[in-house]
DRENDO-1510 file (C-alpha; in Angstrom, 1 decimal, always signed):
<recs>
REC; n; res; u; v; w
REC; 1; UNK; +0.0; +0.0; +0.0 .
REC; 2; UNK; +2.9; +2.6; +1.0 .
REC; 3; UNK; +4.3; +1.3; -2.6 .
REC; 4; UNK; +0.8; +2.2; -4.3 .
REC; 5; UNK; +0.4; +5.4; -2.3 .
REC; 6; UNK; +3.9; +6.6; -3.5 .
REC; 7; UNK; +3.0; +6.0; -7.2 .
REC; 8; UNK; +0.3; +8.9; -7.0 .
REC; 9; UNK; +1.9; +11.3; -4.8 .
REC; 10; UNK; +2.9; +14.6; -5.7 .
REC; 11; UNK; +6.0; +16.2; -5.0 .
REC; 12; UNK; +6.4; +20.0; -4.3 .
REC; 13; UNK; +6.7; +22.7; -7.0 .
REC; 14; UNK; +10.5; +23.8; -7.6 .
REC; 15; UNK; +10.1; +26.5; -10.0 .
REC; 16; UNK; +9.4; +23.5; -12.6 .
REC; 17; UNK; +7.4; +26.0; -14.9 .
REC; 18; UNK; +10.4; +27.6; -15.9 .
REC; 19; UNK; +12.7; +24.2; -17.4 .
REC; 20; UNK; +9.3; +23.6; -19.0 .
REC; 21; UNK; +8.5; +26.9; -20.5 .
REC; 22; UNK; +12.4; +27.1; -21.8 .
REC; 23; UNK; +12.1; +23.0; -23.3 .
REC; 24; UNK; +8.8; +24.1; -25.1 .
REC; 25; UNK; +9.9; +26.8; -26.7 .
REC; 26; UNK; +13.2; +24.5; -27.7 .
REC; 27; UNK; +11.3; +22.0; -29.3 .
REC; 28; UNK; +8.2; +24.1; -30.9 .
REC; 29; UNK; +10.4; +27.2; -32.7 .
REC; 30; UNK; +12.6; +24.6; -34.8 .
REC; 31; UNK; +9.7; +22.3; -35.6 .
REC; 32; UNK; +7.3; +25.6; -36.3 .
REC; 33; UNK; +9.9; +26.6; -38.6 .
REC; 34; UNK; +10.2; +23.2; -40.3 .
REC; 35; UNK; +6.7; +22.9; -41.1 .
REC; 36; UNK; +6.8; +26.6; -42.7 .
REC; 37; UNK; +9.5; +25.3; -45.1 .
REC; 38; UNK; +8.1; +22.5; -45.9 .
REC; 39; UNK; +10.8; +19.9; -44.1 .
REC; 40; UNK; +8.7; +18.0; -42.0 .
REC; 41; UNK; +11.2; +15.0; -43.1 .
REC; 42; UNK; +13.9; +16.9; -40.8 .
REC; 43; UNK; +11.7; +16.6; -38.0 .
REC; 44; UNK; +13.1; +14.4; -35.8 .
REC; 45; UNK; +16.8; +15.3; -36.2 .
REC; 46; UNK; +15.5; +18.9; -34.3 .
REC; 47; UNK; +13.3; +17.0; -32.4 .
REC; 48; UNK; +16.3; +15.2; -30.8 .
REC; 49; UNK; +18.8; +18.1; -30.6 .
REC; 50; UNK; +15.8; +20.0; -28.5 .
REC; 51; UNK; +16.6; +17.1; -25.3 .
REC; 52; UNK; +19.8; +19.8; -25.0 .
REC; 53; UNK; +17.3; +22.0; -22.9 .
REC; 54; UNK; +16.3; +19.2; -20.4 .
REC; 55; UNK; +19.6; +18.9; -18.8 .
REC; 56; UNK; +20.9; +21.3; -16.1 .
REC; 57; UNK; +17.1; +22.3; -14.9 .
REC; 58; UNK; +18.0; +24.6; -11.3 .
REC; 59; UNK; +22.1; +25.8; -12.6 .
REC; 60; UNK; +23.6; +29.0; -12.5 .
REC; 61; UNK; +23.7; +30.4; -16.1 .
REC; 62; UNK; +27.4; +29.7; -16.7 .
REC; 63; UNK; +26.7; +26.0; -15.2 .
REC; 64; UNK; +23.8; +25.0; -16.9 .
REC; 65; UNK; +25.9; +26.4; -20.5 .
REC; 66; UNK; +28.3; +24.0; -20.0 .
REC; 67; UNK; +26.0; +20.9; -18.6 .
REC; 68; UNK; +23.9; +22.1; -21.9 .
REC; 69; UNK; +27.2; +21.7; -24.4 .
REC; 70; UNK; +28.3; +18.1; -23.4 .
REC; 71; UNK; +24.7; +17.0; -23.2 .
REC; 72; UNK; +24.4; +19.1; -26.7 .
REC; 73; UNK; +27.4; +17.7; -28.0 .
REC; 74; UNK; +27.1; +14.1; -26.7 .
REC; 75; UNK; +23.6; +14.0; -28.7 .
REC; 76; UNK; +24.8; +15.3; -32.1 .
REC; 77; UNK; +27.5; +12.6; -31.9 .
REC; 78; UNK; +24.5; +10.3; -31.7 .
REC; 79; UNK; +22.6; +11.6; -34.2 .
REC; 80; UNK; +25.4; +11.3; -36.5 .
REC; 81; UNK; +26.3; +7.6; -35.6 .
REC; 82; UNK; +22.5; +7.0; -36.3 .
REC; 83; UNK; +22.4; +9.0; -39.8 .
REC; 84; UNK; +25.4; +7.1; -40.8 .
REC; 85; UNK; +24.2; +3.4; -39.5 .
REC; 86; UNK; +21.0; +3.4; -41.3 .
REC; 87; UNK; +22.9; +4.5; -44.6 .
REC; 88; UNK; +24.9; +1.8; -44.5 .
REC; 89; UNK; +22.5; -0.2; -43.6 .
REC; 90; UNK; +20.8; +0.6; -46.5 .
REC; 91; UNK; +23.8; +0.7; -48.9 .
REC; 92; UNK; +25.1; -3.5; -47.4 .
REC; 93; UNK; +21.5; -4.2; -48.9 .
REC; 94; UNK; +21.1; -6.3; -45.4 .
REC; 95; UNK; +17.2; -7.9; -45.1 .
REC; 96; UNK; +15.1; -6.1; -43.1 .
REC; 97; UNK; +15.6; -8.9; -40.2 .
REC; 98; UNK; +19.3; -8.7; -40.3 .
REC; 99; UNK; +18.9; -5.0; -40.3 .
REC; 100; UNK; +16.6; -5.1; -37.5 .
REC; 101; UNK; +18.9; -7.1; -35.1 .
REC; 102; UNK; +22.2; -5.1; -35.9 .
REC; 103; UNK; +20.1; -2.0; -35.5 .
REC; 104; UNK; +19.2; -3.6; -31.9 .
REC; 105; UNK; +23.1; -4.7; -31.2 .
REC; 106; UNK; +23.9; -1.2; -32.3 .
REC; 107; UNK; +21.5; +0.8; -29.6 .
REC; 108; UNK; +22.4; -1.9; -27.0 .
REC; 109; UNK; +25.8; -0.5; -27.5 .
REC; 110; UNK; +24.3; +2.8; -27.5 .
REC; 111; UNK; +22.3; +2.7; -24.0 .
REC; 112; UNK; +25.6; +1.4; -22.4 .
REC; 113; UNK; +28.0; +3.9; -23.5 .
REC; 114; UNK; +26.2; +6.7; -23.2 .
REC; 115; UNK; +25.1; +6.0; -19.6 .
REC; 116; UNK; +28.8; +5.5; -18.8 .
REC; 117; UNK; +29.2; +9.2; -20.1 .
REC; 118; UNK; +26.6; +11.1; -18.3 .
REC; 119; UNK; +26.7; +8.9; -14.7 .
REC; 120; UNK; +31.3; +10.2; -15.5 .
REC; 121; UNK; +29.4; +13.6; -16.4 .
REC; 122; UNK; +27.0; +13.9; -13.0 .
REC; 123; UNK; +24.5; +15.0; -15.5 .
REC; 124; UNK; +20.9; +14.6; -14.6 .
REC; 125; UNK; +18.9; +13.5; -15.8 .
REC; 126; UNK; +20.8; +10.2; -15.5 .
REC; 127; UNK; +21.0; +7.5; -17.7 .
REC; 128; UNK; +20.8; +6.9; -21.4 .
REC; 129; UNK; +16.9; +6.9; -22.3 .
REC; 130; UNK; +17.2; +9.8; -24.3 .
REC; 131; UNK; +20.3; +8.2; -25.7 .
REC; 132; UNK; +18.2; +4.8; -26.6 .
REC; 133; UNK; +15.3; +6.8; -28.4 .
REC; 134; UNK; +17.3; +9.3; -30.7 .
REC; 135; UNK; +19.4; +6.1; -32.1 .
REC; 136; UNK; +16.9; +3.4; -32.6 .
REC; 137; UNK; +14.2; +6.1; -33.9 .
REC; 138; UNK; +16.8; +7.7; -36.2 .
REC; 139; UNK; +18.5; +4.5; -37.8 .
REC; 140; UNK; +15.1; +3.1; -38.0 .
REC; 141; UNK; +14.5; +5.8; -41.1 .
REC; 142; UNK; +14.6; +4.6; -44.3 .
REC; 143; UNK; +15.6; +6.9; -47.4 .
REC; 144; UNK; +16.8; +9.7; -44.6 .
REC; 145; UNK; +17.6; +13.6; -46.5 .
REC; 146; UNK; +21.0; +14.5; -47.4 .
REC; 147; UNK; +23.7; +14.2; -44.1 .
REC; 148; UNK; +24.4; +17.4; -43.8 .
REC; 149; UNK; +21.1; +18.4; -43.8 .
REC; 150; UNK; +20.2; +16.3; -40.8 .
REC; 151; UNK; +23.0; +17.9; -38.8 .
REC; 152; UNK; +22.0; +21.2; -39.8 .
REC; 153; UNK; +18.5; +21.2; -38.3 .
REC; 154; UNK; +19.8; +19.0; -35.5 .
REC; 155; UNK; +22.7; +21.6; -34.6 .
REC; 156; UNK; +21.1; +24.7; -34.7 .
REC; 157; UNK; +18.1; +23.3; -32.6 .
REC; 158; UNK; +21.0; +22.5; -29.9 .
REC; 159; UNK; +22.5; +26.2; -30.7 .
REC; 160; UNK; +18.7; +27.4; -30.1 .
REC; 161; UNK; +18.2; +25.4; -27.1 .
REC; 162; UNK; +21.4; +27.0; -25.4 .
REC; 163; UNK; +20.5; +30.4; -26.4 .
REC; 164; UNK; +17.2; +29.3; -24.6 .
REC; 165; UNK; +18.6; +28.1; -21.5 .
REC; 166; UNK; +20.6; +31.6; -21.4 .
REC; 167; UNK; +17.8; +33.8; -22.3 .
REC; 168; UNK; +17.2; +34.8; -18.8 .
REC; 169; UNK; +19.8; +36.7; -18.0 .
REC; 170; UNK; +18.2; +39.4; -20.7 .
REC; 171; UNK; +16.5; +40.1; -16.8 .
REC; 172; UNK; +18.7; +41.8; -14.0 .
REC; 173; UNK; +16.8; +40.3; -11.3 .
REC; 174; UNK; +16.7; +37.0; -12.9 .
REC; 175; UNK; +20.9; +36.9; -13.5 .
REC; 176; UNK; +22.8; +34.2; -11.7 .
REC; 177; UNK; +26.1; +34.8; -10.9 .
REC; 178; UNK; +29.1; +33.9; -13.8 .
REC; 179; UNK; +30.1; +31.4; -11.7 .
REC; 180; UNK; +31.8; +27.9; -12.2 .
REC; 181; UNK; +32.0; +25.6; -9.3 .
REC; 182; UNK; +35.2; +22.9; -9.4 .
REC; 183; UNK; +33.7; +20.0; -10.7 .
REC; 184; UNK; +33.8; +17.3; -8.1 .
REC; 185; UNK; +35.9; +13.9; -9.7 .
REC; 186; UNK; +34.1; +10.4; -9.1 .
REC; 187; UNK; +35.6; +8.6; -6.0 .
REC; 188; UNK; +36.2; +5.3; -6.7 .
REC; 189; UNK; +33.0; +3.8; -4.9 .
REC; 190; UNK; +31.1; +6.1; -7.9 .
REC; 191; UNK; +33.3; +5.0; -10.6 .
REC; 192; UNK; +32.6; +1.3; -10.1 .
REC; 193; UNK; +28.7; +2.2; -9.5 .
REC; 194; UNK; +29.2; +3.9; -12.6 .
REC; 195; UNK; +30.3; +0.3; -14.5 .
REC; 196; UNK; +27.8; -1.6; -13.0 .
REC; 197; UNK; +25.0; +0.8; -14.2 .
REC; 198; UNK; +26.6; +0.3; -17.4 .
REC; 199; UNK; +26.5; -3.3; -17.5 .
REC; 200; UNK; +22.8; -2.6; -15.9 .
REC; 201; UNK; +21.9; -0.8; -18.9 .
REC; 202; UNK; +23.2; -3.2; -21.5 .
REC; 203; UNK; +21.5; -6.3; -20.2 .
REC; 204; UNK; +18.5; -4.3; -19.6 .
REC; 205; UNK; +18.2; -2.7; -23.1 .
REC; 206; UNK; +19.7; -5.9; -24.7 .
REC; 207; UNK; +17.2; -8.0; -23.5 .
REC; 208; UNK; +14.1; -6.1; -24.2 .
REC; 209; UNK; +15.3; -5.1; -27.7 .
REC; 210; UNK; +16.0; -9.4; -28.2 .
REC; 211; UNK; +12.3; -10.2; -26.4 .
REC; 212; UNK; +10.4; -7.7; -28.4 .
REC; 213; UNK; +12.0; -8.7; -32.0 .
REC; 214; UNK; +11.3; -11.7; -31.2 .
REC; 215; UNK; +7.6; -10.6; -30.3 .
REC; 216; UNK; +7.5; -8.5; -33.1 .
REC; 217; UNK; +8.3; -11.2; -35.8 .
REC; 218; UNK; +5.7; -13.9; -34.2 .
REC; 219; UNK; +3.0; -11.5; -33.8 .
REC; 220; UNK; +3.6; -8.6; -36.0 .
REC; 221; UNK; +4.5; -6.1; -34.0 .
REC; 222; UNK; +6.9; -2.6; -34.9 .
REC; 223; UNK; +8.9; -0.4; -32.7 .
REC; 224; UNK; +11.1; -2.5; -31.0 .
REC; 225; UNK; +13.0; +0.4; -29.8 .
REC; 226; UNK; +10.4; +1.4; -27.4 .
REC; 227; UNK; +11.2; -1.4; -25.6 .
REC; 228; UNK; +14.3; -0.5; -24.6 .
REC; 229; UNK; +13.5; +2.7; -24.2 .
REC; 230; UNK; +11.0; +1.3; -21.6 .
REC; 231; UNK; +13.3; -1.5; -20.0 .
REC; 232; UNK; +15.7; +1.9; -18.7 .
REC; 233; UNK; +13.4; +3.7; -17.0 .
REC; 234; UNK; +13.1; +1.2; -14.0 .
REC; 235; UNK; +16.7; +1.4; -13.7 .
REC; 236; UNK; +17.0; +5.4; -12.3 .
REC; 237; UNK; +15.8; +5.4; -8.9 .
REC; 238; UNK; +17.6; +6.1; -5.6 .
REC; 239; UNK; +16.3; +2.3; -3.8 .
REC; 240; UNK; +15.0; -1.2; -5.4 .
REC; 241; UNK; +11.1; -0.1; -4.2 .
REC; 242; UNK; +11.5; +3.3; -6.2 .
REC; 243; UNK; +12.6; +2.1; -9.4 .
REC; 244; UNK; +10.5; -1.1; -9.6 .
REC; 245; UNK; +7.5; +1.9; -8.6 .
REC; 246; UNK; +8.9; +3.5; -12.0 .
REC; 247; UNK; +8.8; +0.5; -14.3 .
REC; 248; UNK; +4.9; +0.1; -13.1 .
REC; 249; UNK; +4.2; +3.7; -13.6 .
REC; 250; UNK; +5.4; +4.1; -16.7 .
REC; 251; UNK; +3.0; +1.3; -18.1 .
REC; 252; UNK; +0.5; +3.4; -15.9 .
REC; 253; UNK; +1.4; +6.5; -17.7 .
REC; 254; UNK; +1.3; +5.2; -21.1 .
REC; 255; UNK; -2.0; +3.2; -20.8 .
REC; 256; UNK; -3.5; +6.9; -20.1 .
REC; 257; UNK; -1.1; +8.6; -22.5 .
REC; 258; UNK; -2.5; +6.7; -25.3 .
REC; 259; UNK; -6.1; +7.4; -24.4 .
REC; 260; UNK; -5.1; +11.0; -24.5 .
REC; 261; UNK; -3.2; +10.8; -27.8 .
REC; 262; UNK; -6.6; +8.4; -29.5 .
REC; 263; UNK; -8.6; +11.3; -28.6 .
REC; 264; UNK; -5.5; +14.0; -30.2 .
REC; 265; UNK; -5.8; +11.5; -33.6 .
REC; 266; UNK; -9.5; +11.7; -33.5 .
REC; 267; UNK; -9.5; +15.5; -34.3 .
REC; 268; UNK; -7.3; +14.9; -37.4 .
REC; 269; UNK; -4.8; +17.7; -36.7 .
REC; 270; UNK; -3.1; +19.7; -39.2 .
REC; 271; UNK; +0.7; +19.7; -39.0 .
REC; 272; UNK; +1.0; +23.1; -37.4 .
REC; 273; UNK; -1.2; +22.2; -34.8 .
REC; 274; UNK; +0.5; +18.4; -34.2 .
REC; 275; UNK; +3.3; +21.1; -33.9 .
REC; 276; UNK; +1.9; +22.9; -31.0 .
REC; 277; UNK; +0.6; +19.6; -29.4 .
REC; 278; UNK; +4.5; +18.6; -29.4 .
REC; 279; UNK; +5.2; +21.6; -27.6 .
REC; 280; UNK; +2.2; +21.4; -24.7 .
REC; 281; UNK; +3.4; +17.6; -24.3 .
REC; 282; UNK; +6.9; +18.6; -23.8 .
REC; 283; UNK; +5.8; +21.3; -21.4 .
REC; 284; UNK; +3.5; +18.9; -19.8 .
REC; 285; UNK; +6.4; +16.8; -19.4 .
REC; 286; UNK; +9.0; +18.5; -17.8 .
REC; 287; UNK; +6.7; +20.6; -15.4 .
REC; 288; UNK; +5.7; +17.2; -13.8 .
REC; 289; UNK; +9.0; +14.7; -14.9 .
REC; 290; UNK; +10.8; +15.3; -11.2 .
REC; 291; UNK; +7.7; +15.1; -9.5 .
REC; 292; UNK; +5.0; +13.1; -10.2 .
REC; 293; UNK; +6.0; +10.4; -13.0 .
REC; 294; UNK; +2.5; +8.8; -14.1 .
REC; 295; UNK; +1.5; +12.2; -14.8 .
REC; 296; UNK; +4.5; +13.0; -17.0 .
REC; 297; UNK; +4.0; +9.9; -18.9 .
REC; 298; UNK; +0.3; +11.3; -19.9 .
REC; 299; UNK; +2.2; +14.2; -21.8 .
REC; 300; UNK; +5.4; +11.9; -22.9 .
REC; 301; UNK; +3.5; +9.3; -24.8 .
REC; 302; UNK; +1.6; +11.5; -26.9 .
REC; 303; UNK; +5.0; +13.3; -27.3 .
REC; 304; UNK; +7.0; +10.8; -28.3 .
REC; 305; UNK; +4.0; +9.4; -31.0 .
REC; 306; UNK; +3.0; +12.3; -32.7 .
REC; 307; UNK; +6.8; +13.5; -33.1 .
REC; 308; UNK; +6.9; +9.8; -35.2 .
REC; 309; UNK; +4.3; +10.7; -37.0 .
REC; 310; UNK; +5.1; +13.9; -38.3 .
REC; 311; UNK; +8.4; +12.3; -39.7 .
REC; 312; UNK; +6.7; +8.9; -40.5 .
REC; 313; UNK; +3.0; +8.9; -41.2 .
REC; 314; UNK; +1.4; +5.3; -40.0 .
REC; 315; UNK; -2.1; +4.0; -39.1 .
REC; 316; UNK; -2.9; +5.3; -35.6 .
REC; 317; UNK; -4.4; +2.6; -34.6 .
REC; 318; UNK; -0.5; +0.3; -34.8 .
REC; 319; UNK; +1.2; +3.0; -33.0 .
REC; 320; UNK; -1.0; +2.5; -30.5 .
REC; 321; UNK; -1.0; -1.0; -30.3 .
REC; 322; UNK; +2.8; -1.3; -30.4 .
REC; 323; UNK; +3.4; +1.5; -27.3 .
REC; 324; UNK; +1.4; -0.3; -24.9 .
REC; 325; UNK; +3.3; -3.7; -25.6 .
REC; 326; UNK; +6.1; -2.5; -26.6 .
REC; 327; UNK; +6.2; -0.9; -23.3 .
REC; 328; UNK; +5.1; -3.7; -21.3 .
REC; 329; UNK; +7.6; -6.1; -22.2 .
REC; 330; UNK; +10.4; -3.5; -21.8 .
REC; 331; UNK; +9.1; -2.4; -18.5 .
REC; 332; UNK; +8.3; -5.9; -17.3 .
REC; 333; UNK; +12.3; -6.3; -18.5 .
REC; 334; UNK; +13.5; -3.4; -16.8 .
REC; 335; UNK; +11.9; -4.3; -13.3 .
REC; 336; UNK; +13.6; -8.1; -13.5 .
REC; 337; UNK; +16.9; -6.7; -14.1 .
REC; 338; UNK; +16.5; -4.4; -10.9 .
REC; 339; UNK; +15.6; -7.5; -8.9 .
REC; 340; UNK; +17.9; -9.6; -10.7 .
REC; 341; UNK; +20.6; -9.1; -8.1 .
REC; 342; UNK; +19.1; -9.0; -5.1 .
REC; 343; UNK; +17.4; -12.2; -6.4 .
REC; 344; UNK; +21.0; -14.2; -6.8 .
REC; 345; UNK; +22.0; -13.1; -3.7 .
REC; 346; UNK; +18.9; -14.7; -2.0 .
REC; 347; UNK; +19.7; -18.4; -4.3 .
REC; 348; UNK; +23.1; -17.9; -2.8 .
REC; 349; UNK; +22.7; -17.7; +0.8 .
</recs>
């Protein structure tokens, strides 16, 4: 019950308006401008460079620059590795099976590197979901636009999203100071946490990318990749009772996300406005993200679908179907890893 009554608790407000009102304007002015050039098919490479404005939420101005151009940075790289997988994926005329499970080994790779980076980094948010989606959802993209187009969009979203994250400063009374604080260096005791989260991160997104191929071949199912997107979430938390409390809310979240987003598909919205829904979802997002997670969910899901669907247009009705298992299996994934240890300790003794 104390489990169950944490799910649906609130935390306080902590000025979470502001990160949310800077990551919606990051994400809507690019993709605003894209749809009144006519470049929809860029979409998702400013999509991705917008997760720049997520990281250093409460810094000072000069901290929160620098957090913002290694997380900034760390991103393009990914976007890049992802552009350049899926064309030569494309170009080794590999099956669409083969393609599929190098595509899986490749993000596998993916969600264990990058979490090495950011847990070296202290950044927060922690962990290599962000990492997971841009990849998969990238190299997934058959007959991408030219390379340098991709980067384009994707680097001066990141450019915009730092100018963003700075823009306050235009106030006096809103001016932190120019300060830097020394960066504290990993002890030891973090560095090897740091490995094992690694490791953690691998098996978990490993696994659930394996399981929901497989799933995906018997039964027909698409998306893999938001499986292990999914099978990462459970692995953030500070004890074993909060992050098994995050697998289970995010198939919470998404059950009601996708009710939302039926009703969003319903109403047939023009691109503009899928535009504007992006942006309310993102805002959505991060004013409830550090606080309440099923709620956050509710905005993500209809995020992370319509963004797909301005870049890939698909029968609503398969999206849907393919979130909610798609995200139970990685979820269901994510939570057995978490217990996994604990769980061998207990055989052992």
């Amino acid at each position: 019950m104390k489990l169950l009554a944490e799910m649906f608790t609130i935390a306080p407000a902590n000025k979470d308006h502001r990160v949310a009102i800077r990551c919606a304007i990051g994400v809507f002015v690019p993709l605003i401008t894209l749809v009144l050039l006519d470049r929809l098919d860029l979409a998702i490479f400013a999509s991705f460079g917008a997760f720049t404005g997520i990281y250093g939420r409460g810094e000072m101005h000069r901290k929160r620059l620098f957090i913002q151009v290694r997380a900034g940075s760390l991103m393009l790289v990914v976007i890049l590795l992802a552009s350049l997988f899926a064309r030569a994926v494309q170009a080794g005329g590999l099956s669409g099976a083969a393609g599929t499970w190098l595509q899986v080994m490749a993000t596998t790779v993916v969600a264990g590197a990058c979490s090495l980076v950011i847990a070296r980094w202290r950044h927060r948010p922690a962990g290599s979901l962000f990492h997971i989606f841009a990849f998969a959802a990238i190299a997934s993209i058959p007959n991408q636009p030219p390379l340098w187009q991709c980067m384009l969009a994707a680097v001066l979203t990141t450019a915009f999203c730092l100018l963003v994250g700075l823009s306050s400063r235009v106030l006096r009374s809103r001016r932190t100071p120019w300060e830097m604080p020394e960066p504290a260096r990993l002890t030891a005791k973090e560095q090897q946490a740091a490995w094992l989260e690694a490791v953690g991160y691998l098996v978990a997104a490993g696994l659930a990318g394996t399981l929901a191929t497989l799933a995906g071949q018997w039964l027909g199912f698409g998306h893999n990749y938001w499986a292990m997107v999914a099978a990462v979430v459970p692995l953030v938390g500070r004890t074993t009772r909060h992050r098994i409390s995050r697998g289970v809310q995010r198939i919470i979240g998404t059950v009601l996300g996708l009710v939302l987003l039926a009703g969003i598909i319903a109403l047939n919205p023009a691109p503009w406005q899928m535009v504007l829904v992006v942006a309310i979802c993102q805002f959505g997002a991060e004013l409830f993200i550090a606080r309440q997670y099923v709620l956050a969910q509710i905005f993500v899901t209809p995020l992370a679908l319509v963004s797909t669907l301005l870049v890939a247009p698909a029968a609503p009705g398969i999206l849907l179907r393919d979130r909610i298992v798609e995200t139970v299996i990685g979820a269901a994934v994510g939570i057995a890893v978490v217990l996994a240890p604990s769980a061998w300790a207990r055989l052992r003794r």
